[in-house]
C-alpha positions as CSV (number, residue, x, y, z in Angstrom):
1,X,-6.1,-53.2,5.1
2,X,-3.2,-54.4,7.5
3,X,-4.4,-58.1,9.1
4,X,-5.7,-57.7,12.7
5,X,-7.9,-54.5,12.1
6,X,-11.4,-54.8,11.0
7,X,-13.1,-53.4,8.3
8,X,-16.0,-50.8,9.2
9,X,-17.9,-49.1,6.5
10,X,-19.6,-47.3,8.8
11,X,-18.5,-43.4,8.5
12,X,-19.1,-40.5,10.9
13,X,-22.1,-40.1,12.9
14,X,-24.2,-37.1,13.0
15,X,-23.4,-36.0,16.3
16,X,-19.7,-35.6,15.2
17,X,-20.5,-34.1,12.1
18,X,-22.4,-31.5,13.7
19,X,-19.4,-30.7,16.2
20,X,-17.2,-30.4,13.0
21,X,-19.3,-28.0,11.4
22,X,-19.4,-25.8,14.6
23,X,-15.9,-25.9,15.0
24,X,-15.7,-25.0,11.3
25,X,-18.2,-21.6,12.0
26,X,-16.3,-20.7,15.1
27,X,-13.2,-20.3,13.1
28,X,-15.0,-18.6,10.8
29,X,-17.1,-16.1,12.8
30,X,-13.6,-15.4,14.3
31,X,-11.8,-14.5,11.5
32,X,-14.7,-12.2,10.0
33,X,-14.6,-10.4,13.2
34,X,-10.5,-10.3,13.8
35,X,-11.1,-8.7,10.3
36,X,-14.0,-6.5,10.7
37,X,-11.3,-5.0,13.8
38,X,-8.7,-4.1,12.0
39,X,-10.2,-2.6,9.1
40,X,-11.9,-0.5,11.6
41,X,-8.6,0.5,13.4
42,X,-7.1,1.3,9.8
43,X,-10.5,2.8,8.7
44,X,-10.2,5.2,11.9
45,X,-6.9,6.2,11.4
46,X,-7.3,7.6,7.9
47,X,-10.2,9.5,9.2
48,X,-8.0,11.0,11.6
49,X,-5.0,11.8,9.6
50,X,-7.6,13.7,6.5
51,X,-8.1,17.1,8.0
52,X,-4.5,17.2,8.8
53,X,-3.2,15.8,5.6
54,X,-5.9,18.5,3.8
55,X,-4.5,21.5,5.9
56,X,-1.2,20.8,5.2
57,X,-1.1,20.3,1.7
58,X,-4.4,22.3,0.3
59,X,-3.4,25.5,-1.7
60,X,-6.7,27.1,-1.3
61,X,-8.6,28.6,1.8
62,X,-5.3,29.0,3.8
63,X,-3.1,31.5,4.0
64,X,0.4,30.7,3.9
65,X,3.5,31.7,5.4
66,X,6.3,31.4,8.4
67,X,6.2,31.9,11.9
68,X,9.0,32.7,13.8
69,X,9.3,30.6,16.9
70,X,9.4,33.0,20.0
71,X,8.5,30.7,22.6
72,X,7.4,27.2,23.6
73,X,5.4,25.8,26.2
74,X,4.3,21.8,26.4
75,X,2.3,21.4,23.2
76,X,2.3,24.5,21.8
77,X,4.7,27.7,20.4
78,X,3.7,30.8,19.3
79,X,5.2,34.1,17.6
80,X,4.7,36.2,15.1
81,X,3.3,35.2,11.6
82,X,4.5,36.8,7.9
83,X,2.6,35.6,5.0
84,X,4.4,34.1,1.4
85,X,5.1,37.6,-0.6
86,X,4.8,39.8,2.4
87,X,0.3,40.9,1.9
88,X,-1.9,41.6,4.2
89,X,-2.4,38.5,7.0
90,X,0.4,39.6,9.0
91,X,-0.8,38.8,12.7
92,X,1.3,39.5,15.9
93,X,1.0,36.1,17.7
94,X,-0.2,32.6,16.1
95,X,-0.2,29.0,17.8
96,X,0.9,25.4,16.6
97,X,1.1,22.4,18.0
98,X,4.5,21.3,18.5
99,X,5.0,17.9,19.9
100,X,9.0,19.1,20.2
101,X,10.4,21.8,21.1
102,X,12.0,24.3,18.8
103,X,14.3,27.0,19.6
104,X,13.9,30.9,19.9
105,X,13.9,32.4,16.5
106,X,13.5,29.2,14.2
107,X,10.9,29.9,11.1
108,X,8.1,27.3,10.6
109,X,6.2,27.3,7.5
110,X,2.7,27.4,8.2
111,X,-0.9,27.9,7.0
112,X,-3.5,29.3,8.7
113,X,-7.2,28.6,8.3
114,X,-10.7,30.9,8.5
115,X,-12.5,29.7,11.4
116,X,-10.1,27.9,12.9
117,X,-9.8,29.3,16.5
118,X,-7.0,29.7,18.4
119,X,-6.3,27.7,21.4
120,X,-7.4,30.2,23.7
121,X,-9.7,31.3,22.3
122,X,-8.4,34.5,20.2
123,X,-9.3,35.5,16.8
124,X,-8.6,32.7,15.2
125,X,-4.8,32.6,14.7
126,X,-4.3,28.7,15.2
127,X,-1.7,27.6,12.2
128,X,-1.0,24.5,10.8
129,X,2.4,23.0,10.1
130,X,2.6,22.6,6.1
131,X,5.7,20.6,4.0
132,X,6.8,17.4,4.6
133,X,6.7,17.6,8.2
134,X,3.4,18.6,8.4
135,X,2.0,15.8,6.0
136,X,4.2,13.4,8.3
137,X,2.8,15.0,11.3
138,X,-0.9,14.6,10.0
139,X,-0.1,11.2,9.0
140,X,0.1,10.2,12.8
141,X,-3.5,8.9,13.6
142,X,-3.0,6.0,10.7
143,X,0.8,5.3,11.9
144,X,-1.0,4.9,15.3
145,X,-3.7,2.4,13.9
146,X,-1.3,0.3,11.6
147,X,0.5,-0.4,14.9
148,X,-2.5,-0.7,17.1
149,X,-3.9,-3.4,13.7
150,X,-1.0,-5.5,13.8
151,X,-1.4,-7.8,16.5
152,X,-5.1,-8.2,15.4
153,X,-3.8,-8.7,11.8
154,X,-1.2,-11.5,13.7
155,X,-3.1,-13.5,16.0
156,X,-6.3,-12.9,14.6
157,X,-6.1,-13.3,11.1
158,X,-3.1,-15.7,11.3
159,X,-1.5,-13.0,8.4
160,X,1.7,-13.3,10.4
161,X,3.9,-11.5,8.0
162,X,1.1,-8.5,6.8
163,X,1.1,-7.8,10.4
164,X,4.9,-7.1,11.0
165,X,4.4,-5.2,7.3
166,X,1.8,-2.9,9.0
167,X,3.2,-2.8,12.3
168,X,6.6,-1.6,10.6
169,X,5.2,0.9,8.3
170,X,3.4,2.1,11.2
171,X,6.8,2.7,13.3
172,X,8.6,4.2,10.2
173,X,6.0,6.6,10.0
174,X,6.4,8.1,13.8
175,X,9.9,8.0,13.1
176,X,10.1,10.0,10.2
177,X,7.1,12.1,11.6
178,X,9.8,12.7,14.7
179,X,12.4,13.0,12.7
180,X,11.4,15.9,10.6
181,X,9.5,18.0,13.0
């Protein structure tokens, strides 16, 4: 002990420990519930992307094919539909959802579901984008909640560097969603 300061044996008093231990449950209670958040957000966005992901990869219960484009309008194109081999499933008009616009006359494969009704309510003729782009496409719900996560994953967890992980793989899924639509 340096000359000049005196000795005290006496530690911490209750009062301060107590404070301490607070502080120490705080940080705590935060960080369980930063945590309980973004596994929510993530949680939710694979919820949202299954039925897509299933529709656009599933071999069974759909019937597959191409429809050519004939004309877009917001959200949505429609034309004519021409199942894989050419069988019965033929229909004059089908809907997708098209976030982009696609030209006159361009082929999209496609699937379409039983039960799934159209848009307007027709006869069920509401398709599904299938291939890459429509995996991509269905995989937009997570891409939304990885970004959405990140800053909780940052600031609230402190996990500086999972977050710009997540947040990126969020962004580089839009893009190639985007990008191949």
């Amino acid at each position: 002990m340096p000359p000049g300061f005196p000795s005290t044996s006496a530690g911490r008093g209750p009062a301060r420990r107590a404070g301490e231990s607070a502080y120490g449950l705080l940080l705590l209670a935060r960080a369980a519930l930063m945590g309980v958040v973004a596994a929510v957000l993530v949680m939710a966005g694979v919820w949202g992307s299954l039925d897509g992901t299933r529709q656009a990869v599933a071999e069974r219960g759909a019937v597959r094919g191409t429809m050519t484009v004939a004309e877009c309008d917001g959200w949505t194109c429609t034309g004519p539909f021409a199942p894989e081999g050419g069988g019965e499933g033929a229909r004059a008009e089908v809907a997708v959802e098209a976030p982009v616009s696609y030209e006159a006359g361009e082929r999209l494969p496609v699937a379409l579901w039983p039960g799934r009704e159209g848009s307007d309510g027709s006869d069920g003729a509401e398709a599904v984008r299938t291939g890459t782009a429509g995996v991509f496409y269905a995989w937009l719900p997570l891409a939304g909640a990885l970004v959405l996560a990140s800053p909780v994953i940052g600031g609230g967890l402190g996990m500086r560097r999972t977050a710009w992980g997540a947040g990126l793989l969020g962004v580089a899924l839009m893009g190639a969603a985007f990008a191949l639509l």
